[in-house]
C-alpha positions as CSV (number, residue, x, y, z in Angstrom):
1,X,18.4,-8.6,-2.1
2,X,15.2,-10.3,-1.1
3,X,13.6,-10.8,2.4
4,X,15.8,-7.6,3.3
5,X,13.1,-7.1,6.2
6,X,13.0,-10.5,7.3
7,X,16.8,-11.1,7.5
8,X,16.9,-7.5,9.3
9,X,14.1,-8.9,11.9
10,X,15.9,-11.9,12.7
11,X,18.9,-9.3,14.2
12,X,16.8,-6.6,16.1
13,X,13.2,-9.1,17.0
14,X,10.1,-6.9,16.9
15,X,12.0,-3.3,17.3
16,X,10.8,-0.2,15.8
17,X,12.6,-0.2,12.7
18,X,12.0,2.4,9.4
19,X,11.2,1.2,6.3
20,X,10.8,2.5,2.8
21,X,7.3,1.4,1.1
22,X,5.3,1.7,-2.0
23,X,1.2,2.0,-2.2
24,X,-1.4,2.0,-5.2
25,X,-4.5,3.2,-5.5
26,X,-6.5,2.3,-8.2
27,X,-9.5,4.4,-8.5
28,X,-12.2,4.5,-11.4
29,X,-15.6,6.5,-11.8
30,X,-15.6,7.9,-8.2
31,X,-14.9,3.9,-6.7
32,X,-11.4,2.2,-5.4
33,X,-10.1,-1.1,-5.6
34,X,-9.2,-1.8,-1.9
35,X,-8.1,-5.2,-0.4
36,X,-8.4,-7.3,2.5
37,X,-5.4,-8.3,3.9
38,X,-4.7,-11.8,5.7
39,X,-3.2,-10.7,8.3
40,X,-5.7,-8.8,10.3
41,X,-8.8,-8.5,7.9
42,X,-8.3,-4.6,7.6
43,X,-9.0,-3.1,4.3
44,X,-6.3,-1.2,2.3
45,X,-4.4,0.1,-0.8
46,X,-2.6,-2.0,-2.8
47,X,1.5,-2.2,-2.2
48,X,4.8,-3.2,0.4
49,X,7.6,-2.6,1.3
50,X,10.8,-2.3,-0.8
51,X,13.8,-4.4,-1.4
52,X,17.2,-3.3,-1.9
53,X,18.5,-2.1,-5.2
54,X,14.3,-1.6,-5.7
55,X,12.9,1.5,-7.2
56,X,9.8,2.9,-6.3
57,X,8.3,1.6,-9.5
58,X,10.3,-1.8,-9.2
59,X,9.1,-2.5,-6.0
60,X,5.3,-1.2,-6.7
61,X,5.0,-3.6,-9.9
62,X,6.5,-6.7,-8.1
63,X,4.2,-5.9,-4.8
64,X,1.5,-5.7,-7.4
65,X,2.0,-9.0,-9.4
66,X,2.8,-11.1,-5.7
67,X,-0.3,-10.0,-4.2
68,X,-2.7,-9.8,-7.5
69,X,-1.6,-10.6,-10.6
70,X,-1.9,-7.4,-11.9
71,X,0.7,-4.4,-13.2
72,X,-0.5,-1.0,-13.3
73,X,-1.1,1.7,-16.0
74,X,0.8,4.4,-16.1
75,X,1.0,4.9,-12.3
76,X,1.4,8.3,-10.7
77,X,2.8,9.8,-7.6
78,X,0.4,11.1,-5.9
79,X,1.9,11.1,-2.3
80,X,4.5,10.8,0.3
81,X,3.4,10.0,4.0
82,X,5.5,9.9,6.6
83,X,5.8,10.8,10.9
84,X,3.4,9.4,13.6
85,X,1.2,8.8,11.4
86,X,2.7,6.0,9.3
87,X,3.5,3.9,12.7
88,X,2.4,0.8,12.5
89,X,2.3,-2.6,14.8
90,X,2.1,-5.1,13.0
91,X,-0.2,-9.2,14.5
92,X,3.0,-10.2,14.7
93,X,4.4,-7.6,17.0
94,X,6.9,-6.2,14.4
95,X,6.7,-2.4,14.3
96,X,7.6,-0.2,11.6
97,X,7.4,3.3,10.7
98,X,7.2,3.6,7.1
99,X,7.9,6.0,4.6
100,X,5.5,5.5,2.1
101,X,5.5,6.7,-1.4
102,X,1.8,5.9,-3.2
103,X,0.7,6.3,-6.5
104,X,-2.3,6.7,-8.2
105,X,-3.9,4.7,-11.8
106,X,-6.9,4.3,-13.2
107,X,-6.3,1.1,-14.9
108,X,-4.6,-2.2,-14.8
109,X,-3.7,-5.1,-16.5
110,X,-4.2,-8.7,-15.7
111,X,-6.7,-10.4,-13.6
112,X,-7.2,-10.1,-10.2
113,X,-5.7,-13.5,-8.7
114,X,-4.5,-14.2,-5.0
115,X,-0.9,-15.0,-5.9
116,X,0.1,-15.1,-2.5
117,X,-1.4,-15.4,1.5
118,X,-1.0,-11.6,1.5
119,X,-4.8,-10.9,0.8
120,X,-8.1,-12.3,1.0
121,X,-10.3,-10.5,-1.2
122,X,-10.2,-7.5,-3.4
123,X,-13.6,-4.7,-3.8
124,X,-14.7,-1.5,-5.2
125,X,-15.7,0.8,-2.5
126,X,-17.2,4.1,-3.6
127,X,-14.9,6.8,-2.5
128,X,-17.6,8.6,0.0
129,X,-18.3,4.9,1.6
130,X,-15.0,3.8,2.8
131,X,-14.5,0.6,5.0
132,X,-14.4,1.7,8.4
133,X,-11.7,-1.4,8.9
134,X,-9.3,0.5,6.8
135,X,-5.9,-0.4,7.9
136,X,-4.2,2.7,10.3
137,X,-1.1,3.1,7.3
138,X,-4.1,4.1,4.7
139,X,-6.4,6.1,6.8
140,X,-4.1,9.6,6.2
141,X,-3.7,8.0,2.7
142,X,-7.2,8.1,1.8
143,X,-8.1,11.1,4.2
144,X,-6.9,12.9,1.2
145,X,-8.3,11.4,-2.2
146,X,-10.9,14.2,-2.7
147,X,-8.0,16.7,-2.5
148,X,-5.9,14.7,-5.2
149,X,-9.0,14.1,-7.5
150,X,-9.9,17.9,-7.5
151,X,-6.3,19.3,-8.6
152,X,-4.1,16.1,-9.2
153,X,-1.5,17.4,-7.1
154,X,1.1,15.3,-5.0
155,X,0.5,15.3,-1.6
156,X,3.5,15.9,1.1
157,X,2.0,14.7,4.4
């Protein structure tokens, strides 16, 4: 079912609701591909939120291909994020606390093309020079990259 998050806002308005999303981080020779997003001009990881009947991997490819053209290779998890942490408020007043299950690639394929009004540029940023206008969902996200890199080990958080 598509728009499952729009047709659930137009019964509950701007509500707290929880919602099940997928990130990416693509990450190659100590830099990461973040994006600006449209809607607030924060910087973040690469992803959405999940339709039903989705899998994680369903919903990270299509998120992917909307928003840049691109699919991934050989994505892994590399964490789950969830709790205070992953509240969010969203311009439009719609709040959310999302679980969020991210993975991790090195490479993609495709080009990088704005398929959608989603996001407004895309950059490397070396991993020990982050944005400081990360978007909140991504800043636990990141906080851990060193951690992953050195042992390659899912994070629970």
């Amino acid at each position: 079912m598509k728009n499952y998050i729009k047709d659930i806002r137009e019964k509950i308005g701007h509500k707290p609701i929880v919602m099940s999303g997928v990130g990416l981080i693509i990450c190659k020779d100590n830099k990461i591909l973040l994006q600006k997003r449209a809607d607030d001009g924060n910087w973040g990881i690469h992803g959405g939120g999940m339709e039903l009947g989705e899998t994680y991997l369903d919903a990270l490819n299509r998120e992917l291909k909307e928003e840049m053209n691109i699919t991934p290779v050989n994505p892994q998890l590399y964490g789950i994020f969830s709790g205070e942490k992953t509240h969010h408020v969203y311009p439009n007043q719609d709040e959310v606390y999302v679980i969020n299950h991210v993975f991790f690639c090195e490479e993609y394929e495709g080009e990088i093309q704005f398929n959608d009004h989603e996001v407004t540029e895309c950059r490397w940023f070396d991993i020990h020079n982050l944005p400081n206008t990360l978007i909140d969902l991504d800043v636990s996200v990141l906080g851990h990259l060193n951690e992953y890199l050195e042992n390659r080990q899912v994070i629970v958080d």
